[in-house]
C-alpha positions, 0 to 999 in steps of 0.5 A: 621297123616291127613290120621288117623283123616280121617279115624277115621272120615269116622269110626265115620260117619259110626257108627253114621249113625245108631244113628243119620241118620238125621245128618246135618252138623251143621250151621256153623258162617259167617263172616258180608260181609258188616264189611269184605268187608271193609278188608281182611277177606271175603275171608277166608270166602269164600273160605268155601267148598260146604257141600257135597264136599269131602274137607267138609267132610275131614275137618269139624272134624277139624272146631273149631281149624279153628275157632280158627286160623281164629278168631285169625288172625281176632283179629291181624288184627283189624277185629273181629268185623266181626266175629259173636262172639255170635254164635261162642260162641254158637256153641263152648259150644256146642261142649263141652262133658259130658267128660269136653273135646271139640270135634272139630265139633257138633257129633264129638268126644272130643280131647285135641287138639280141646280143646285148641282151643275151651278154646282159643277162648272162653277166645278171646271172653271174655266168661272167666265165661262160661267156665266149667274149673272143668270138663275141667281140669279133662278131660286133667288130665285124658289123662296124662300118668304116664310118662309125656306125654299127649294122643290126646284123649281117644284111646291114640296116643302120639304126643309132640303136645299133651303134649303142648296142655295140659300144655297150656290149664291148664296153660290158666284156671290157673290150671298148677299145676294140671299136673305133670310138672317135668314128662311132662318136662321129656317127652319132654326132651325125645324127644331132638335129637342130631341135636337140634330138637324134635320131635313128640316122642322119637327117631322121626325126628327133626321138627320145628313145634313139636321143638316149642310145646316142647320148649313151654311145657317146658317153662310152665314147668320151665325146658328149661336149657340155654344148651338146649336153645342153640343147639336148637337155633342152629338148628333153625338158619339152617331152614332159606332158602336163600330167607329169609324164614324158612322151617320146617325140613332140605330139606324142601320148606320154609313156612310162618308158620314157619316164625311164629314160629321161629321168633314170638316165638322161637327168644324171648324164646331162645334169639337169634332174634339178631343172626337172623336179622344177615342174609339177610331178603329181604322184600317181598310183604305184604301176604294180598296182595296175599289172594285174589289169592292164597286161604290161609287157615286160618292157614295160614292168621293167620300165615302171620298176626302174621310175618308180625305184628312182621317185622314192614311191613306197614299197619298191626295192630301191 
């Protein structure tokens, strides 16, 4: 999946070369160093790649969902005063498209997902009445296929994540009984497997991260029957590794971002975060404390935020 929006990217650049050989990277918000050297957000900061380097360019598609989780993790964390709201908000709008859609950078083409995330990040910053929600709508609407599911953008990948994406933005913007619900309902369902999961479509391997857009969507939808909600419980029950972590398919090395999902969202949606705190969860060291060491992405800070808000550890905001 990283490797097609790459290379989507690289095609882009090379189409736009022609139109705009001036392009720059956009400036992009920083944090106030003297608000963050208080915490711990500086060095998410920080850890911003040179503009030529090749981790720039693989990523700056992808600007606006960082943004996102990197605002987000802010927020948890009491700290979103450090954040330049006004010229996230700025750039923000900007990346909103004739369409109604966002794209995920300035030149950059609009997606379902960086949509989301743009509609998020506006409402955490209170510019609910700068919202364009007429057009928005209509974009997401307009990547609804008859059978329910949701396409990324316009050239029509189907993801499980998209489907989610859609649902959860209309349902933000108020406008959830645009989409035909019980045929995105369908879709999802679609995507159950025998061993608990879903995932990414009909017939694809059980993932934890594609088993809670799906679980999520069909929330949205009012059609998570209780038999459903239970062998998927089932599943999650097995993601848990014996050092108390979560791992996101059979096999796989625990990761904190499913520590997230499963415990901040699954437990409640599926009523089961008794049968979770039934097992051995030792109590590790807070994850702030690893930040200044390990470089984190911001998904992840904001993932760590979120567990360790939800477990009650000492020092959090929550």
């Amino acid at each position: 999946m990283a490797c097609l929006h790459t290379a989507r990217h690289g095609m882009y650049l090379s189409r736009q070369q022609g139109k705009h050989a001036s392009y720059t990277p956009p400036q992009q918000p920083a944090v106030d160093a003297d608000r963050a050297s208080q915490g711990h957000s500086s060095d998410a900061a920080d850890k911003e790649p040179p503009r030529r380097s090749f981790e720039y360019w693989a990523t700056e598609h992808l600007y606006i969902s960082g943004a996102y989780w990197g605002l987000h993790a802010a927020t948890l964390m009491q700290l979103s005063d450090a954040i330049r709201g006004q010229d996230l908000k700025k750039l923000v709008l900007r990346c909103q498209q004739p369409c109604g859609g966002f794209a995920g950078n300035l030149g950059h083409d609009p997606r379902i997902l960086h949509t989301l995330s743009a509609v998020q990040i506006l409402l955490i910053l209170d510019a609910y009445q700068e919202i364009k929600t007429d057009q928005v709508c209509q974009y997401v609407i307009g990547l609804q296929l008859p059978n329910g599911a949701f396409v990324g953008d316009e050239w029509g990948e189907i993801d499980t994540r998209y489907t989610y994406c859609g649902l959860a933005t209309l349902g933000l913007l108020g406008r959830l009984h645009l989409a035909n619900t019980s045929a995105a309902a369908a879709f999802l369902k679609s995507c159950f497997n025998p061993d608990g999961g879903f995932g990414i479509i009909p017939g694809a391997e059980s993932h934890a991260g594609q088993t809670f857009c799906c679980v999520a969507g069909l929330l949205l939808c009012d059609a998570l029957d209780e038999e459903l909600a239970r062998r998927t419980g089932e599943w999650l029950l097995q993601r848990q590794a014996p050092s108390g972590g979560l791992n996101g398919r059979p096999g796989k090395p625990v990761d904190s971002c499913y520590g997230c999902t499963w415990l901040g969202v699954f437990a409640p949606m599926l009523e089961i975060r008794r049968m979770y705190f039934t097992r051995t969860l030792p109590r590790q060291p807070s994850p702030y404390s690893a930040l200044r060491t390990t470089g984190w992405p911001l998904f992840t800070l904001c993932i760590a935020c979120r567990q360790v808000s939800l477990r009650g550890c000492p020092g959090t905001c929550l």
